[in-house]
C-alpha positions as CSV (number, residue, x, y, z in Angstrom):
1,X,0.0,0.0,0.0
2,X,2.1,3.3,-0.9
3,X,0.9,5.6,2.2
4,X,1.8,5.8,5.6
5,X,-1.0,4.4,6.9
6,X,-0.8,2.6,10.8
7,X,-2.7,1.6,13.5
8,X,-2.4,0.6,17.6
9,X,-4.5,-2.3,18.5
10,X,-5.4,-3.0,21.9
11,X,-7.5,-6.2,21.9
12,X,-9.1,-9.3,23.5
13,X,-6.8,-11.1,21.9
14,X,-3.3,-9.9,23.8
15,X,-5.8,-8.0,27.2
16,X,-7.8,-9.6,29.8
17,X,-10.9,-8.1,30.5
18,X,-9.0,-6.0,33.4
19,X,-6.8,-4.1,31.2
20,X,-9.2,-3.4,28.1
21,X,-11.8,-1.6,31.1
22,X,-8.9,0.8,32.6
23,X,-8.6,1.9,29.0
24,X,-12.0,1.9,27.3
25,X,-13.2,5.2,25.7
26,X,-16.9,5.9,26.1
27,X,-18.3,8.2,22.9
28,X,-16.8,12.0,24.8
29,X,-13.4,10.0,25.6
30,X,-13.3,9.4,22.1
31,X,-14.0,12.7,20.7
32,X,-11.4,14.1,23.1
33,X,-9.2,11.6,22.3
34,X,-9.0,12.5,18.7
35,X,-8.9,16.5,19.2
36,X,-5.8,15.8,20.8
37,X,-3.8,13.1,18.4
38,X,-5.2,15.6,15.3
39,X,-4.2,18.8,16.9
40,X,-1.7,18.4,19.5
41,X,-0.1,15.2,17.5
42,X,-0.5,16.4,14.2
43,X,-2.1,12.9,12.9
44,X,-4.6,12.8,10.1
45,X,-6.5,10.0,8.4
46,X,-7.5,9.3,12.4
47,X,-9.9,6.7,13.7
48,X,-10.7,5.9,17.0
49,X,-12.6,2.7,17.8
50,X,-13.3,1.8,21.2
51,X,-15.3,-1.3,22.4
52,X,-15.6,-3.9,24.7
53,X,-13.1,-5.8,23.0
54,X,-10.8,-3.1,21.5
55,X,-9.4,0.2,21.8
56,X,-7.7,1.3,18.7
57,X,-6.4,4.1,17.0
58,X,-5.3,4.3,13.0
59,X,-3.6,7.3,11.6
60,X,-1.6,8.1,9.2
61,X,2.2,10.0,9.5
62,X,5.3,9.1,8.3
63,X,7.4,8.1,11.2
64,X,5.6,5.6,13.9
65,X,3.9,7.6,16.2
66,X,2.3,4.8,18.5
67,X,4.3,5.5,21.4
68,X,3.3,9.2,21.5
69,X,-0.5,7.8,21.0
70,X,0.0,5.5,24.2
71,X,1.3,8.1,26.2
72,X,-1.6,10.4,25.2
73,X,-3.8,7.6,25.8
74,X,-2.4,7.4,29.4
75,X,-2.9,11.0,30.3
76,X,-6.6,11.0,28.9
77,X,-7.7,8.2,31.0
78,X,-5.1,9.3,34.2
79,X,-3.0,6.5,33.8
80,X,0.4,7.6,34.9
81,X,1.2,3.8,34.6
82,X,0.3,3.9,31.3
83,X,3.9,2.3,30.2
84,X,3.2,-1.1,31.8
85,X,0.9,-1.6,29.8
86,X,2.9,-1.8,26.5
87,X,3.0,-5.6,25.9
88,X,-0.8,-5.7,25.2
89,X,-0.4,-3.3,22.5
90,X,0.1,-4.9,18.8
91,X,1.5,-1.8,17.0
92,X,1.0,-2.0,12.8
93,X,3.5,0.3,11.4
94,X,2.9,-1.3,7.9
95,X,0.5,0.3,5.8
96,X,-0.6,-3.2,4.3
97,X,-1.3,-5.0,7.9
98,X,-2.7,-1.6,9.5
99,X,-5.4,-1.7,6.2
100,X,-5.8,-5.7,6.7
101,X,-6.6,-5.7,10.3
102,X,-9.2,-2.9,10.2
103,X,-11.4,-4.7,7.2
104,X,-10.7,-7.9,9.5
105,X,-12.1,-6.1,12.4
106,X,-15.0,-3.9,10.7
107,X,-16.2,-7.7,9.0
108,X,-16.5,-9.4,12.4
109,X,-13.2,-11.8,11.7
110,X,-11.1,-10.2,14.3
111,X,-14.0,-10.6,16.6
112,X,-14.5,-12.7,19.9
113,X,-17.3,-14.3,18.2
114,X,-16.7,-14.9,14.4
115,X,-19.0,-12.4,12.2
116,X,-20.3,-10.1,15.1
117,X,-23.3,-8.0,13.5
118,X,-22.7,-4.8,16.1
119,X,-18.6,-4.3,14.8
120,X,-19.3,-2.6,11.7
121,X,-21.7,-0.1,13.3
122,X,-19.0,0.5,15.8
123,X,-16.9,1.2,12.7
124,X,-19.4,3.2,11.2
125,X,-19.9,5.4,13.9
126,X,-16.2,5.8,15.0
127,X,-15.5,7.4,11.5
128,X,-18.7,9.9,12.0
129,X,-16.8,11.0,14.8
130,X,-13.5,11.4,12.8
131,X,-15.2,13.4,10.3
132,X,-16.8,15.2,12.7
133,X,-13.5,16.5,14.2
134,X,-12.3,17.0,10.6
135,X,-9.5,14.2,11.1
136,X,-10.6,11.9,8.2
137,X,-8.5,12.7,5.4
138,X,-8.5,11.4,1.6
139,X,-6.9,8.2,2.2
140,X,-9.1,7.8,5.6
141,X,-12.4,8.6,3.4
142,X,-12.0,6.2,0.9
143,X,-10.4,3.2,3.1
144,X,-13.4,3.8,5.0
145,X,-16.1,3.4,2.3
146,X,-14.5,1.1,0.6
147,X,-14.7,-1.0,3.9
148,X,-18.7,-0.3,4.0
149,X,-18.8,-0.9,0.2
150,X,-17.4,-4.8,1.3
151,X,-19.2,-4.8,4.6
152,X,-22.2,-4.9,1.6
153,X,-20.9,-7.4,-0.3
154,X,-20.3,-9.5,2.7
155,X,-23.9,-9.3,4.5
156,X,-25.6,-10.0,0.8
157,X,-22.8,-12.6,-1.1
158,X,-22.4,-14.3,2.0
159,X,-23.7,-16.4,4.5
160,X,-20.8,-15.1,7.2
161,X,-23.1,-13.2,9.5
162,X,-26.0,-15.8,9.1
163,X,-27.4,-16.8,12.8
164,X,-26.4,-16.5,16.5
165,X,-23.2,-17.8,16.9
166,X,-22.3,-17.3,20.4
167,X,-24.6,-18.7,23.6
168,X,-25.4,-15.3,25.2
169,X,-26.2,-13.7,21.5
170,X,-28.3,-17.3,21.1
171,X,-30.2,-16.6,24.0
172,X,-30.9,-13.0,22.9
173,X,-32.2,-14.1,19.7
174,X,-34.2,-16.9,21.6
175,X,-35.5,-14.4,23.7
176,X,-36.7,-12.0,21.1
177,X,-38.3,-14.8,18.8
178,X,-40.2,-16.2,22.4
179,X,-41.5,-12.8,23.2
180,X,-42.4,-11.7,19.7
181,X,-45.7,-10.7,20.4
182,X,-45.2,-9.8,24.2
183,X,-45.7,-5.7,24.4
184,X,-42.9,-4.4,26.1
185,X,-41.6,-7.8,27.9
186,X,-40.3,-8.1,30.8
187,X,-36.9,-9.5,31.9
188,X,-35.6,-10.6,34.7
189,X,-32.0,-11.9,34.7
190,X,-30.5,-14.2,37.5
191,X,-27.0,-14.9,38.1
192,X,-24.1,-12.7,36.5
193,X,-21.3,-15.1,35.6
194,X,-19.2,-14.1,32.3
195,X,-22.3,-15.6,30.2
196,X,-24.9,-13.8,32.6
197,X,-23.3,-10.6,31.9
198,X,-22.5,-11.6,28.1
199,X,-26.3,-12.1,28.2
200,X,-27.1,-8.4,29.6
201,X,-25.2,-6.2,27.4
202,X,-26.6,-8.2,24.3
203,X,-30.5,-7.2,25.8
204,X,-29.3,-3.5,26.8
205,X,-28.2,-3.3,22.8
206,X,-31.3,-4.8,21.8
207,X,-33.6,-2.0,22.8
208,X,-36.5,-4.7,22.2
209,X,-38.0,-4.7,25.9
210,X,-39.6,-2.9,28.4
211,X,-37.9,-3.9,31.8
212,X,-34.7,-5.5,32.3
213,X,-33.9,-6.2,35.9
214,X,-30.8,-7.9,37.2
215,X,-30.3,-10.2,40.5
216,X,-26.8,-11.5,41.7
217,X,-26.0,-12.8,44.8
218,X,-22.9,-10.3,45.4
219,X,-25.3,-6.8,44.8
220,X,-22.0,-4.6,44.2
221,X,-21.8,-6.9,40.8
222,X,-24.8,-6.2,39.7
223,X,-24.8,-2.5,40.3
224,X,-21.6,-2.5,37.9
225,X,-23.7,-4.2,35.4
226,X,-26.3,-2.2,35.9
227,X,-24.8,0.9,35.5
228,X,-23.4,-0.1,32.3
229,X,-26.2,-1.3,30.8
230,X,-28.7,0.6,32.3
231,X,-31.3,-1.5,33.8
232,X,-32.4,-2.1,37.3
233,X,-31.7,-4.1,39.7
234,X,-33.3,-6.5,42.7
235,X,-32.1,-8.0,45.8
236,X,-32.1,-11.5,46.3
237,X,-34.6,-11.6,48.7
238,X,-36.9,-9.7,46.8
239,X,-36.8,-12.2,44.1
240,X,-39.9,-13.7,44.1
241,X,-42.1,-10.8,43.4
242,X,-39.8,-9.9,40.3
243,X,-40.1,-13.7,38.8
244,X,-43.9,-13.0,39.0
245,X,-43.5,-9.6,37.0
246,X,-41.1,-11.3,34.4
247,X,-42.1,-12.5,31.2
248,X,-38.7,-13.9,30.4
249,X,-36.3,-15.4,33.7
250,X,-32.8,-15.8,32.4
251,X,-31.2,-18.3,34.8
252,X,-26.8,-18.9,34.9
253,X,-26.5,-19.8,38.4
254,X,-23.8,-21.1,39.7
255,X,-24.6,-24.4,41.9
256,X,-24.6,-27.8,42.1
257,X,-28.7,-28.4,42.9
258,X,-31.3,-26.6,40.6
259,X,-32.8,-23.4,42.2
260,X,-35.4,-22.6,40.1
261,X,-37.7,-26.2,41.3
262,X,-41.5,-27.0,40.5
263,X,-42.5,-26.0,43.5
264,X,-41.3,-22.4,43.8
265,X,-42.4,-21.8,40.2
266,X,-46.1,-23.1,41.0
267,X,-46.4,-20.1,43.9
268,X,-45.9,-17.7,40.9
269,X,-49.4,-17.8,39.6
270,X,-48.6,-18.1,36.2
271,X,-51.4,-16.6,34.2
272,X,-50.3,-16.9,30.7
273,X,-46.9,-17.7,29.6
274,X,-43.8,-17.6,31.4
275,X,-40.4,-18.6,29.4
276,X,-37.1,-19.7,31.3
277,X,-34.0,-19.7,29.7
278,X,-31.0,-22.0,31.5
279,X,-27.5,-21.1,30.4
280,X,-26.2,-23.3,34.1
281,X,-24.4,-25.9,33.8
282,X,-25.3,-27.9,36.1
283,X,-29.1,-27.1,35.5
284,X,-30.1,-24.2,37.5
285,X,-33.4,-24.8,36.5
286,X,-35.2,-28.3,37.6
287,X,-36.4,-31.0,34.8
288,X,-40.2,-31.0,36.2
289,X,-40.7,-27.3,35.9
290,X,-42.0,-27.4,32.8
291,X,-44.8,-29.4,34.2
292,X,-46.4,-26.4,35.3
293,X,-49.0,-24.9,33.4
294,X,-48.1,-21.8,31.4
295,X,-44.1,-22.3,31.9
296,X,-41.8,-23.1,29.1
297,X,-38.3,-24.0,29.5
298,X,-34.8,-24.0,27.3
299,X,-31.7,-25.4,28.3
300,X,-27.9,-24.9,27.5
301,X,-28.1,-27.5,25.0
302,X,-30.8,-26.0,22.6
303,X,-29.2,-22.8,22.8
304,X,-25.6,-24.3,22.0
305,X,-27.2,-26.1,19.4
306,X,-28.3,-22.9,17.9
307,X,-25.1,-21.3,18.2
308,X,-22.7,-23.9,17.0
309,X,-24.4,-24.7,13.5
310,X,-24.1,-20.7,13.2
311,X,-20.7,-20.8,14.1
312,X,-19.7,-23.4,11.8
313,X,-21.7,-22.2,8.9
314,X,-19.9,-19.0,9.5
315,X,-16.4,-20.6,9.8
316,X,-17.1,-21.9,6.5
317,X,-17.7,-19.3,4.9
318,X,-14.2,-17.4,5.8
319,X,-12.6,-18.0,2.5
320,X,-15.4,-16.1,0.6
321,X,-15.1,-12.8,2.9
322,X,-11.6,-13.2,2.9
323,X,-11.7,-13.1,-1.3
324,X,-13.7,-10.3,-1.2
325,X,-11.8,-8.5,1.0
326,X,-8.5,-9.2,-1.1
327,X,-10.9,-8.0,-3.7
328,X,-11.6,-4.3,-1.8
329,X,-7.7,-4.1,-0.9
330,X,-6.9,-4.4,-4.4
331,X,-8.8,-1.8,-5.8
332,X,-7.9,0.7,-2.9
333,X,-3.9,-0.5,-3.6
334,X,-4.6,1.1,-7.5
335,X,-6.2,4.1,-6.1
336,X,-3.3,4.8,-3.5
337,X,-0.5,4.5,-6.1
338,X,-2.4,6.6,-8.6
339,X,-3.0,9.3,-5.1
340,X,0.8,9.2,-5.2
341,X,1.0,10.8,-8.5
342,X,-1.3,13.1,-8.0
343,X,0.6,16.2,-6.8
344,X,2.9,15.5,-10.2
345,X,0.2,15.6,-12.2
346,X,-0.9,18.5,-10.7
347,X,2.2,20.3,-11.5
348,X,2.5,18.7,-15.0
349,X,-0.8,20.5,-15.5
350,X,0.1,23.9,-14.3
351,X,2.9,23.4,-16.1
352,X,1.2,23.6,-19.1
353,X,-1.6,25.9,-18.2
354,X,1.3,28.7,-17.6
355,X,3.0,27.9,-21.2
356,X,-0.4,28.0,-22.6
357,X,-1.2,31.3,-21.0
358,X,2.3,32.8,-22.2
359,X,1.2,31.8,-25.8
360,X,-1.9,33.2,-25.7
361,X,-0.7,36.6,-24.1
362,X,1.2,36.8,-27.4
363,X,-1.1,36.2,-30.3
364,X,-4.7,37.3,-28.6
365,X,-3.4,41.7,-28.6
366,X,-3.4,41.0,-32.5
367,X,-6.5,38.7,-32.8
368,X,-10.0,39.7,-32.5
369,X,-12.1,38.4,-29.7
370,X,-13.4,35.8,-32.1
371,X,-10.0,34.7,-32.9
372,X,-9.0,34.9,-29.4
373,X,-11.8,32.4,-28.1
374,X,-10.7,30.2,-30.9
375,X,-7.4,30.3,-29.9
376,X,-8.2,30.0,-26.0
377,X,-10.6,26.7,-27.3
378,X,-7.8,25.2,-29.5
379,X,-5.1,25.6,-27.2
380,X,-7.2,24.4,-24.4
381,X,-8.1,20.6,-26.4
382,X,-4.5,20.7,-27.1
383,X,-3.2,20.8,-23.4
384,X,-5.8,18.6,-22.2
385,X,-5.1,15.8,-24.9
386,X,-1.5,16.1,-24.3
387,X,-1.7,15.4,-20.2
388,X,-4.5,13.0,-20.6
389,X,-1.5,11.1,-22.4
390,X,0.9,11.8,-19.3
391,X,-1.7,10.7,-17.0
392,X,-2.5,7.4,-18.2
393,X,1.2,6.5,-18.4
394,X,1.4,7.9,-15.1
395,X,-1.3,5.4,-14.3
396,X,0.1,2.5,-16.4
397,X,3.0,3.0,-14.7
398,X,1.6,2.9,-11.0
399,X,0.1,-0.7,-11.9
400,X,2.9,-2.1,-13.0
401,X,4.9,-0.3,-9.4
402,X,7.3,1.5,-11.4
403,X,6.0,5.1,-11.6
404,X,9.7,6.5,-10.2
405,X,11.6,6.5,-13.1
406,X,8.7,8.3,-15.3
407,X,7.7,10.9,-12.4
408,X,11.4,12.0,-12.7
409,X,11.4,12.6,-16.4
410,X,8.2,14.6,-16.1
411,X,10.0,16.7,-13.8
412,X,12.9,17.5,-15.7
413,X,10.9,17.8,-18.5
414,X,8.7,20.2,-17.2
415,X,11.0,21.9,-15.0
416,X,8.7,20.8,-12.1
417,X,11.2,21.7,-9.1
418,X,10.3,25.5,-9.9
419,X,6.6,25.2,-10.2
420,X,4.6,25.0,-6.9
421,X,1.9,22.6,-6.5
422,X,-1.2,24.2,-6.9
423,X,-4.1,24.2,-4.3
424,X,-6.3,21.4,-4.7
């Protein structure tokens, strides 16, 4: 790829959980973030992408600036201890890998589950923000389109982002297809292990139900939870009273016995339909519960059902998305080289423009102003015939990779050193 184009990568796949929340960057954080690395760093072409899984920056400059990014990264976020954090950093200082890994990312590849649906959003709003802060350059603009362009291509040639391939994003689909016809369901979530919580921010993204109300044994982790996904919260002792308002009970307790048993669900006075989802393994949820009237249950083994023929119809598909993606990389290769050559045509044309006005200046004091729009016509096809020939060379050349050798005889030829590059 001829430009300087790089990236930092923080990710799930060097940080633990631990790390990636001390440095997470919430939509201001980000803005911020970029104000300073455009106008106090002097980077352009800038995106900032910061999820659950990732916090990265790409840019473009000449010289590897990552290390100036950390530190700045550091001071945003207070973290005057930012430098022991360097080994989780994968810094791409080639313009090919930094390009590579961000299609990776925005197409789900990169991601904790294979083909994740919310990535290119993330993407897609990370460079509204750029171009909001007027850090997206040329290169950065059509990367960045070009990206969408295969995201397209992807979602509709494709069967990559087919199904839920995860168990919590299972359960989340499980739950929306359940409560289909539910007005504003209720849900009640019980137990906030990894898949609990998984679970959680997959229904707080959702914006498909009414009330979403978490209960943990430990109350400080679900206030976390809750705060991040913004939903309420009930204490253990008060459950009862929520499983009766629930439409949906979402159970990943941890223990060795069910908890949800026959008989506490037959005190709930189950009207119409009540659904329980068990992502425990052992079953939080007892067998015979089902027995009561109204109550519907699902176990780990449905829902991992559902998610591993996703998973491995996604898998399979790999190969295509990467083709297609060698496809988009391609095309945006051509364009960079020919982006090189732009400021030389540029000149080559001014060039010629000032000859062409010198010309003129001579003949049009003798001609009349018919003469003198012919000759401002004619000598105008003439110039624009003769650098339509320098430009597809120009171009020829940047296919083949060897545009040097002709850039430097236009500029001897054309005495380019002396002519500035106009304003484009």
């Amino acid at each position: 790829m001829s430009h300087p184009f790089k990236a930092v990568s923080l990710s799930f796949k060097k940080a633990p959980l631990a790390i990636r929340e001390l440095l997470s960057l919430d939509e201001a954080a980000c803005r911020r973030f970029l104000h300073t690395l455009h106008n106090e760093l002097g980077l352009s072409d800038l995106l900032v992408l910061s999820t659950c899984n990732r916090t990265e920056v790409y840019y473009t400059a000449e010289d590897d600036r990552s290390r100036d990014i950390i530190l700045a990264l550091g001071h945003l976020k207070d973290r005057a201890d930012i430098g022991q954090f360097l080994p989780y950093f994968d810094l791409l200082t080639d313009a090919d890998a930094a390009v590579q890994h961000l299609f990776e990312v925005a197409m789900g590849l990169d991601a904790q589950v294979v083909g994740d649906l919310q990535i290119s959003n993330q993407v897609k709003t990370a460079y509204q923000w750029a171009a909001d802060a007027d850090a997206a350059g040329p290169f950065l603009h059509r990367l960045l389109h070009t990206v969408f362009f295969t995201n397209k291509r992807v979602q509709t040639e494709t069967s990559f982002r087919d199904g839920a391939a995860s168990v919590s994003y299972a359960a989340l689909e499980l739950v929306e297809e359940l409560t289909a016809d539910v007005a504003n369901p209720n849900v009640l979530v019980v137990g906030l292990g990894e898949i609990g919580a998984d679970v959680c921010r997959h229904l707080a993204a959702s914006k498909a139900f009414g009330t979403i109300t978490l209960c943990n044994r430990t109350r400080s982790k679900a206030e976390a939870l809750a705060e991040e996904c913004g939903m309420n919260i009930v204490d253990f002792e008060n459950l009862v009273p929520a499983l009766k308002e629930a439409d949906v009970i979402i159970s990943s307790i941890n223990r060795a016995e069910p908890f949800f048993t026959k008989e506490l669900v037959q005190h709930l006075d189950v009207l119409s339909f009540k659904f329980f989802i068990d992502l425990s393994v052992p079953r939080s949820i007892g067998a015979d519960v089902e027995q009561v009237p109204g109550v519907l249950v699902y176990n780990i083994d449905a829902i991992q059902s559902k998610a591993s023929a996703a998973l491995e119809m996604r898998l399979a598909a790999v190969p295509q998305v990467r083709a297609i993606i060698a496809e988009s990389i391609a095309g945006l290769s051509e364009w960079s080289k020919e982006m090189m050559v732009s400021p030389i045509i540029q000149r080559v044309k001014a060039s010629l423009e000032q000859l062409r006005q010198e010309e003129l200046d001579r003949f049009q004091k003798k001609a009349t102003p018919a003469e003198s729009k012919l000759l401002d016509e004619a000598t105008r096809s003439l110039m624009q015939k003769v650098l339509k020939q320098h430009v597809l060379q120009l171009k020829a050349a940047c296919k083949r990779d060897d545009a040097g050798q002709l850039v430097e005889l236009l500029g001897e030829l054309f005495d380019l050193e002396k002519q500035p590059t106009p304003a484009v």
